[in-house]
VEXDREN-2710 file (C-alpha; in Angstrom, 1 decimal):
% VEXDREN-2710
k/r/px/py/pz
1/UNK/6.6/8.1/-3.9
2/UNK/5.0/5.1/-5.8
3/UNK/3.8/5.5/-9.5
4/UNK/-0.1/3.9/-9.1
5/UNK/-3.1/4.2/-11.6
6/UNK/-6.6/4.6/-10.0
7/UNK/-9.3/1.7/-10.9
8/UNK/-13.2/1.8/-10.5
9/UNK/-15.0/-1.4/-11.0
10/UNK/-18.3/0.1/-11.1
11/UNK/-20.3/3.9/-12.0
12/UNK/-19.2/6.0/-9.0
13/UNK/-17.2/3.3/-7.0
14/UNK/-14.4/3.5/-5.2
15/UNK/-11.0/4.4/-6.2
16/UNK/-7.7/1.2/-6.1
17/UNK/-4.6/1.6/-6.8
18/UNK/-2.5/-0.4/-9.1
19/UNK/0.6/-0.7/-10.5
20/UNK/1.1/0.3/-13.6
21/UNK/4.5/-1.9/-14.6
22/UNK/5.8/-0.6/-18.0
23/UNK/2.0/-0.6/-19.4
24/UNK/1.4/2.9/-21.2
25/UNK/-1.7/3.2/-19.8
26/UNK/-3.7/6.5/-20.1
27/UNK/-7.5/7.7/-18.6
28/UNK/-10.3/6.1/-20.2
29/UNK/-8.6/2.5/-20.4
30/UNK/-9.9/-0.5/-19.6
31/UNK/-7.1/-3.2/-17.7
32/UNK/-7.8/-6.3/-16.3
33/UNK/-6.7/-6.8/-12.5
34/UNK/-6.2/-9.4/-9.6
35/UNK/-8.5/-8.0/-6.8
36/UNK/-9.5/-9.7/-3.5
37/UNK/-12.4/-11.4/-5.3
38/UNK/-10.8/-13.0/-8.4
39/UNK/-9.7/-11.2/-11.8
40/UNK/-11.6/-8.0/-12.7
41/UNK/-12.1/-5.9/-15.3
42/UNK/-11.8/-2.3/-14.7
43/UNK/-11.8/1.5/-16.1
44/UNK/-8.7/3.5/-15.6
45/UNK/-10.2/6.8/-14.6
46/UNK/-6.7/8.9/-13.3
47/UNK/-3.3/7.6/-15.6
48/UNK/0.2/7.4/-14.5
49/UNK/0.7/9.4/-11.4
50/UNK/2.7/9.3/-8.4
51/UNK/1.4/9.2/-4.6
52/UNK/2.8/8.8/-1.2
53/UNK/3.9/5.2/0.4
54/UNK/1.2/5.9/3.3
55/UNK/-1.6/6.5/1.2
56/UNK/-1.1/2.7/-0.7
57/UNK/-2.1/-0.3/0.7
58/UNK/1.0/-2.7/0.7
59/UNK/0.9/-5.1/-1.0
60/UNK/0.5/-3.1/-4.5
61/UNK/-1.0/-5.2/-6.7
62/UNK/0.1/-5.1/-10.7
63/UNK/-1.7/-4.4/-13.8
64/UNK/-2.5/-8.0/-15.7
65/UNK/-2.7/-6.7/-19.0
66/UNK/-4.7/-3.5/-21.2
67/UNK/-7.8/-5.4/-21.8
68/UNK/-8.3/-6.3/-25.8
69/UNK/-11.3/-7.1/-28.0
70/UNK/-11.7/-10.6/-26.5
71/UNK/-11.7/-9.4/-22.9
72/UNK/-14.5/-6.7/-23.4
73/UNK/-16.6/-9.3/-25.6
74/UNK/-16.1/-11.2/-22.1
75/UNK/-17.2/-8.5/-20.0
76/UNK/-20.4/-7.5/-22.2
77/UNK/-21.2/-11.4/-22.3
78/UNK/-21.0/-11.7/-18.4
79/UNK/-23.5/-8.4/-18.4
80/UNK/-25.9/-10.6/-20.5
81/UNK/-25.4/-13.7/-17.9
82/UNK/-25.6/-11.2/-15.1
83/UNK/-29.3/-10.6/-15.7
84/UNK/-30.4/-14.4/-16.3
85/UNK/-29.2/-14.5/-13.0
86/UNK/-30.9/-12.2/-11.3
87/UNK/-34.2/-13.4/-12.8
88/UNK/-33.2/-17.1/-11.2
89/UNK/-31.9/-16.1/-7.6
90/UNK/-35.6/-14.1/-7.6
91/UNK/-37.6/-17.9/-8.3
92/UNK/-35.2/-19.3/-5.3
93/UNK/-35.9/-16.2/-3.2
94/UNK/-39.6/-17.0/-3.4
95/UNK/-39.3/-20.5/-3.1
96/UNK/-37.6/-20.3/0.2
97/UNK/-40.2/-17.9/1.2
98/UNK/-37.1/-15.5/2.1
99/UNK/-37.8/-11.6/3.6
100/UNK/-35.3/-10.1/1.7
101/UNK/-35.1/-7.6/-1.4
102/UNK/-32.6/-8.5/-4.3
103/UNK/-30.7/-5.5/-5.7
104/UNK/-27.9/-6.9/-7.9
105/UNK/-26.6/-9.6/-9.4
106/UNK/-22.7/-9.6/-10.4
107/UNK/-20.3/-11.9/-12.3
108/UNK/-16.4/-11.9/-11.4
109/UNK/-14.6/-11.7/-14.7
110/UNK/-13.0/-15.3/-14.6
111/UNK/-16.7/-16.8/-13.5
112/UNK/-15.3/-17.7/-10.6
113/UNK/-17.4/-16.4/-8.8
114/UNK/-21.5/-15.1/-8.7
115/UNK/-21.9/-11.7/-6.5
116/UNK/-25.8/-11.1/-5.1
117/UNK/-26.7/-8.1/-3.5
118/UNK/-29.5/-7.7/-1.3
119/UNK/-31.6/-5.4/1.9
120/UNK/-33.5/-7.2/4.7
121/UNK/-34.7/-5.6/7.6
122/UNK/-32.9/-7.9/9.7
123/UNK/-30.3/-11.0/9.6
124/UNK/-31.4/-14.0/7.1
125/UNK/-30.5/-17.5/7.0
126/UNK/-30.2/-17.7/3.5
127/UNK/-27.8/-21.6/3.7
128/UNK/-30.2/-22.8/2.0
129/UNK/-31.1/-20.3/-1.1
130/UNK/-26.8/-20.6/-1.3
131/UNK/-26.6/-24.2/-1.8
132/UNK/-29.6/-23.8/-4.4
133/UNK/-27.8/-21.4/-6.0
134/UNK/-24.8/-23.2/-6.3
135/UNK/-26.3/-26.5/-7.4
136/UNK/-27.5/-24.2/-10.4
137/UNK/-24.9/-22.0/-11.3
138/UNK/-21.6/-24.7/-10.4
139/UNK/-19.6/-22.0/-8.5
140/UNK/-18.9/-20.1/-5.8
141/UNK/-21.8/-18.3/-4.5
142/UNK/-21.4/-14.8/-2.0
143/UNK/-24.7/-12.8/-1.1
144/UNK/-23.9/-9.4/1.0
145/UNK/-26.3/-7.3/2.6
146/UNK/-26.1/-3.6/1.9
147/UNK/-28.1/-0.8/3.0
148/UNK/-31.0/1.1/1.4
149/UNK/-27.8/3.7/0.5
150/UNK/-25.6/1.5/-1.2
151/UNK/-29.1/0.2/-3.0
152/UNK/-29.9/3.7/-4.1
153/UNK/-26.2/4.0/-5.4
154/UNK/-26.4/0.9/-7.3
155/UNK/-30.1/1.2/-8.8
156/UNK/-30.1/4.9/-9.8
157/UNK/-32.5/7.8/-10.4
158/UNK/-33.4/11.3/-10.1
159/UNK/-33.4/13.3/-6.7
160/UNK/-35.8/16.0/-5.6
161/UNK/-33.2/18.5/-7.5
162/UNK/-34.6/17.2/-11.2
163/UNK/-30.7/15.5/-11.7
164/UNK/-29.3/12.4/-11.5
165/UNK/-28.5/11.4/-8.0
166/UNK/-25.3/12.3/-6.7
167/UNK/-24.2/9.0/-5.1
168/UNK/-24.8/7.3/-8.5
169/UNK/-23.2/9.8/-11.0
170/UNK/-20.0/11.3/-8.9
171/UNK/-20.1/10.3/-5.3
172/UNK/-17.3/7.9/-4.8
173/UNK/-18.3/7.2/-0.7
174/UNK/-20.9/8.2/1.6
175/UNK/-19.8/11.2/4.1
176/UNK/-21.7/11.5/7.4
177/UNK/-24.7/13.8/7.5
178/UNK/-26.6/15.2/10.4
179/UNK/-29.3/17.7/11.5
180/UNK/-26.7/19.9/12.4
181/UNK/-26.2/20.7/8.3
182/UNK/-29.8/21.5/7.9
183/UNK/-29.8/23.8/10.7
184/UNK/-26.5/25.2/9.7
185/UNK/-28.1/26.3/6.4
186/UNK/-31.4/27.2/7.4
187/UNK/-33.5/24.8/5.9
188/UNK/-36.7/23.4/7.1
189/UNK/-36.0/20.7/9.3
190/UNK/-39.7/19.0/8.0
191/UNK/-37.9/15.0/7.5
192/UNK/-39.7/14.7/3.8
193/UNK/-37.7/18.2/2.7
194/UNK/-34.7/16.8/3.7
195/UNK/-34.5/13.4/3.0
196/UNK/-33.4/12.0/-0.5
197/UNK/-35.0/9.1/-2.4
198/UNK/-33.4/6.4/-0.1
199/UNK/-35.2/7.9/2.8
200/UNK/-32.0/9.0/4.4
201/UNK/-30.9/12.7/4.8
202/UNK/-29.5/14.0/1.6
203/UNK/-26.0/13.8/0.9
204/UNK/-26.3/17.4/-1.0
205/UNK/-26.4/18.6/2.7
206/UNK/-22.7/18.3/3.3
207/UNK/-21.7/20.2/0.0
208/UNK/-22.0/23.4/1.6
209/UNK/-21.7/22.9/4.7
210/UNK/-18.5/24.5/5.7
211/UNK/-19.3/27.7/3.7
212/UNK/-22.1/27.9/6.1
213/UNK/-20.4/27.9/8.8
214/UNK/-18.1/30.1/8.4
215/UNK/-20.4/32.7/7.0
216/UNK/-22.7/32.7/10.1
217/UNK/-20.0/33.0/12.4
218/UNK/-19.7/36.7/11.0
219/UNK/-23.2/37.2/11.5
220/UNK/-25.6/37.3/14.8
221/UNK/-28.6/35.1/15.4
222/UNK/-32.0/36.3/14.9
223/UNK/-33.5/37.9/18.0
224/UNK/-30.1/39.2/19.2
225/UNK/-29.3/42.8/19.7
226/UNK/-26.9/44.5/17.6
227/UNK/-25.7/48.5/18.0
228/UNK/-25.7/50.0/14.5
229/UNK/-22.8/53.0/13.0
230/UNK/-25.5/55.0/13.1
231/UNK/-25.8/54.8/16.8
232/UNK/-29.2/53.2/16.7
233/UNK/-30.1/50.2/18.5
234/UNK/-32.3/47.1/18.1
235/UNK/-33.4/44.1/17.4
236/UNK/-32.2/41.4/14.9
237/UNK/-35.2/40.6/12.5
238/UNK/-33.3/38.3/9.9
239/UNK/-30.2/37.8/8.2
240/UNK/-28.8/36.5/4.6
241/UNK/-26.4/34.5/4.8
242/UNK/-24.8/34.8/1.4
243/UNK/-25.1/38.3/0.8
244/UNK/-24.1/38.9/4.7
245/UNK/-26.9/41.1/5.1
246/UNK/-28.8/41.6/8.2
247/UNK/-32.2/43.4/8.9
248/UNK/-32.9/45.2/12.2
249/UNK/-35.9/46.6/14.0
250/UNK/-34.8/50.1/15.0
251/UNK/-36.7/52.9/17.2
252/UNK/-37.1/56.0/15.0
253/UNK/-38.9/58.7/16.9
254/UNK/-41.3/56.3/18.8
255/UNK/-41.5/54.0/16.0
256/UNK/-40.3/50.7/14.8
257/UNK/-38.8/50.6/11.6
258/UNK/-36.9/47.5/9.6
259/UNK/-33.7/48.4/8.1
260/UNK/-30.7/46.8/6.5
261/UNK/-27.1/46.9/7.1
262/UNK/-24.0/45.0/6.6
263/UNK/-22.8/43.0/9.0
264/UNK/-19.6/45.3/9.0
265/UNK/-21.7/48.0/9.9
266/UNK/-23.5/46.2/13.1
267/UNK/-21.2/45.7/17.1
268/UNK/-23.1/43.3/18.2
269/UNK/-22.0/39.8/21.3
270/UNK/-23.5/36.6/20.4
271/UNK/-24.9/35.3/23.2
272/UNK/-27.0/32.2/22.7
273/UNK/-27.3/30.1/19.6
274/UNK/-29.8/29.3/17.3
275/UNK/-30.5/26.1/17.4
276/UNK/-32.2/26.5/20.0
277/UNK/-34.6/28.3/19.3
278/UNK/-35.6/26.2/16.7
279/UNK/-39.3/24.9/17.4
280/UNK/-40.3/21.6/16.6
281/UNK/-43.4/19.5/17.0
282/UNK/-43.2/15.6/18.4
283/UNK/-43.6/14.3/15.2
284/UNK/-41.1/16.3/13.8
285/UNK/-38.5/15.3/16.7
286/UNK/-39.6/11.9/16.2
287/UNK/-38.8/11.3/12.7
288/UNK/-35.3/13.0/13.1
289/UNK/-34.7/11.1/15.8
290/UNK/-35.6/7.5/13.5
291/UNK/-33.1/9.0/10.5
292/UNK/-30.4/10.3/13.1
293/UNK/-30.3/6.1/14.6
294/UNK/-31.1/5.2/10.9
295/UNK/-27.7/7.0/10.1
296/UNK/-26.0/5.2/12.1
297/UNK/-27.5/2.0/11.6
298/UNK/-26.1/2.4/8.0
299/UNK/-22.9/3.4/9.2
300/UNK/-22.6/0.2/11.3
301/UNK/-23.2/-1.6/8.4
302/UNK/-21.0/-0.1/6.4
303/UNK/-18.2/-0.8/8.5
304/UNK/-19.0/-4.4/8.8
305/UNK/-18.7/-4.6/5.0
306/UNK/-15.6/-3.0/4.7
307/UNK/-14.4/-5.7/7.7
308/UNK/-15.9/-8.9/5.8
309/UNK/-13.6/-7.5/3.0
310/UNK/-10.7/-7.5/4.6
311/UNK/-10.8/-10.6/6.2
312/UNK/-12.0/-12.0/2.6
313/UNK/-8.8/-9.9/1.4
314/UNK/-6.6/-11.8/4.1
315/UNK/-7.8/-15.1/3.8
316/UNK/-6.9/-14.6/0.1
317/UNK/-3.8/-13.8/1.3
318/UNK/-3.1/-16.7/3.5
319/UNK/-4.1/-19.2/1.0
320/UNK/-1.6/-18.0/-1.6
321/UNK/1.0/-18.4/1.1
322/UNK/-0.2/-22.2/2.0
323/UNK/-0.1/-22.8/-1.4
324/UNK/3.7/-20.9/-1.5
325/UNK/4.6/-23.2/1.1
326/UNK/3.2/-26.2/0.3
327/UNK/4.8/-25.9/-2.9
328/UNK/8.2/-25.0/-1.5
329/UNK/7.7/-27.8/1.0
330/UNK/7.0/-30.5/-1.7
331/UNK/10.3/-29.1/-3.3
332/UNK/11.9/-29.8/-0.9
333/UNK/11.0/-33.1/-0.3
334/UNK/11.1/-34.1/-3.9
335/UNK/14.9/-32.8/-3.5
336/UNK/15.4/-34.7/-0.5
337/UNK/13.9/-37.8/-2.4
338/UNK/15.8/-37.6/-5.0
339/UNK/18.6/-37.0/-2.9
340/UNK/18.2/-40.3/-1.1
341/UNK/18.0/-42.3/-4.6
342/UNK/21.3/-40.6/-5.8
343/UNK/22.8/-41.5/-2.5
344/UNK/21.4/-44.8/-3.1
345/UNK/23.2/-44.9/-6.3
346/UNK/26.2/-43.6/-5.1
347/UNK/26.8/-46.2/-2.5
348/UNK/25.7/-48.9/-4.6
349/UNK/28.8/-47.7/-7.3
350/UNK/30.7/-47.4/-4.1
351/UNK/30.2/-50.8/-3.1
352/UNK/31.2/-52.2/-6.2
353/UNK/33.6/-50.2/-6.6
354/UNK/35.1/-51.5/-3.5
355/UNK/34.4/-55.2/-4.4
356/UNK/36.2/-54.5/-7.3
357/UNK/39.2/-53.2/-5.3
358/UNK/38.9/-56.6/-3.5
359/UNK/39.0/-58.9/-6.3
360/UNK/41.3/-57.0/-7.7
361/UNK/43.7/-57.6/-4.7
362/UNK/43.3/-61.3/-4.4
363/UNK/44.1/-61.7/-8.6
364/UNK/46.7/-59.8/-7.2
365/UNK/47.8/-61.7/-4.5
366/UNK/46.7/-65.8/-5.6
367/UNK/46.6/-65.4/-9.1
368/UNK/50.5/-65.3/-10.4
369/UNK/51.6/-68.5/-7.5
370/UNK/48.4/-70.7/-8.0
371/UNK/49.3/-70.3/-12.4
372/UNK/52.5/-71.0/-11.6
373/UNK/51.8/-74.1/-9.3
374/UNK/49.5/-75.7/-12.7
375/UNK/52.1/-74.7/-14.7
376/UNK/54.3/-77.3/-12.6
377/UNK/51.9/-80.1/-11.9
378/UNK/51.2/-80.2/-15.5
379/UNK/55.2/-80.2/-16.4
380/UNK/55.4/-83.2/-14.3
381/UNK/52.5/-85.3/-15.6
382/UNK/53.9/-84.4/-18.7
383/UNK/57.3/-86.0/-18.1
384/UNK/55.8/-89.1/-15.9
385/UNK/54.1/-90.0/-19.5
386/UNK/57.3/-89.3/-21.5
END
């Protein structure tokens, strides 16, 4: 078990785990980070807790430090900048005569770097609009497509339901939705009733999804016949799915007659299924056909997003290793540098160490006989005058 805290970076974003170090950190915080994209400031939104190893991606990045009054005066300041920006990448965006929508603009916390979300239809060659950009701004400039999803989550608003929409208030990721859901709960399968303000299907579709599923396997599909306790048999006209109620067109002396039982009170075999007999018209088909590959479309993009992030993640990586190395490396050859010039040293004392020896020996060895030999010559010139 690892003691983490969970971090969200934005309203409804996702969930990372950090470690807490000895930081008394509780929910409601606000820490400042080392993420894959630089330093960020961040809102604790679960405190000290322990999780499992498998569920933490290695390696567990530490908390910088509980963010102070300068750091938040930072943060509200880069909100301010945040906006000019986005006013300025829309002028370039025109100017290039670019297909694409701008959603977002976003400041890392250090300013290293500028953040541009945006939605085309297709790919963009946006080289151009980056080197603009950067010529303007002096730093490092990332644009990322997202889907009309992730737009919705980012921009806000209010869904069909009169409340604020789910993926923008509580939804931390997107869960797959399908036609099956609708079916599932009965709904009209009309695309305008069940599509949400992005034009996709409605997340809201998935809440209660299982419940529905196991509550209609209890009961049997409309048009199947069911044997009742009372030993009357016939037809099923509808059923409620909550209250598990189902209604039955019964013979009663040579008439038909609707009545209602509990599904405990009803032997009945399921035999076909009900989606199909649901009846659609082409247009219908069609335009659950276009959200079904529009679904996936999204998904596909999704999951190219979450790759660009880990390879921006790893390359982050390898360059703090280069730099690791390349600074051991340098080390190491300032060591070996310095070693040489001490050996240098070394060998020069050596030397004269050893000449030193030498003349040392040969004082030794001519000195004393060649004083003693001028002693003498001298003693006789002496006498010679005398």
């Amino acid at each position: 078990m690892i003691k983490v805290i969970g971090v969200r970076f934005r309203t409804a974003g996702k969930i990372y785990f950090f470690d807490p170090l000895n930081y008394s950190i509780k929910r409601g915080d606000h820490v400042i980070v080392e993420t894959a994209r630089g330093i960020e400031y961040g809102t604790v939104v679960s405190g000290v807790y322990e999780v499992e190893d498998e569920k933490v991606i290695q390696p567990l990045k530490p908390v910088i430090r509980i963010a102070n009054q300068r750091d938040m005066e930072q943060e509200a300041a880069n909100k301010l900048k945040e906006k000019e920006a986005f006013k300025i990448c829309l002028e370039k965006i025109q100017k290039h005569n670019l297909e694409m929508k701008l959603i977002d603009a976003e400041y890392t916390f250090d300013n290293n770097k500028v953040l541009f979300y945006f939605t085309a239809d297709g790919r963009i060659d946006f080289r151009e609009l980056v080197k603009d950009l950067a010529s303007v701004f002096k730093t490092r400039i990332e644009l990322r497509q997202i889907g009309v999803r992730d737009e919705t989550k980012l921009v806000g608003g209010i869904g069909i339901c009169g409340r604020p929409l789910c993926c923008h208030s509580y939804l931390s990721d997107f869960v797959p939705v399908s036609i099956k859901m609708a079916k599932e709960q009965n709904l009209s399968l009309n695309p305008t009733k069940i599509s949400g303000v992005c034009g996709r299907l409605m997340c809201c579709l998935k809440n209660e999804e299982e419940t529905y599923e196991e509550l209609n396997r209890r009961l049997p599909n409309i048009g199947d016949f069911v044997t009742t306790e009372d030993g009357c048999k016939g037809e099923v006209h509808s059923v409620n799915v909550l209250r598990q109620l189902v209604k039955v067109i019964v013979d009663v002396d040579d008439e038909k007659e609707i009545r209602e039982y509990e599904v405990g009170q009803l032997h009945f075999k399921r035999r076909h299924n009900k989606k199909e007999k649901m009846e659609l018209s082409k247009e219908e088909l069609k335009e659950l056909e276009r959200l079904e590959k529009e679904e996936q479309q999204d998904k596909q993009l999704e999951e190219q997003q979450v790759r660009q992030e880990e390879r921006q993640a790893e390359e982050t990586r390898g360059r703090r290793q280069d730099r690791q190395q390349d600074g051991h490396q340098s080390g190491r050859q300032d060591r070996r540098q310095n070693g040489q010039q001490d050996g240098q040293q070394n060998s020069g004392q050596q030397d004269k160490r050893q000449n030193g020896q030498q003349d040392g020996q040969q004082r030794k060895q001519y000195g004393k006989p060649q004083g003693r030999q001028r002693d003498r010559q001298e003693g006789k010139s002496r006498r010679e005058e005398h």
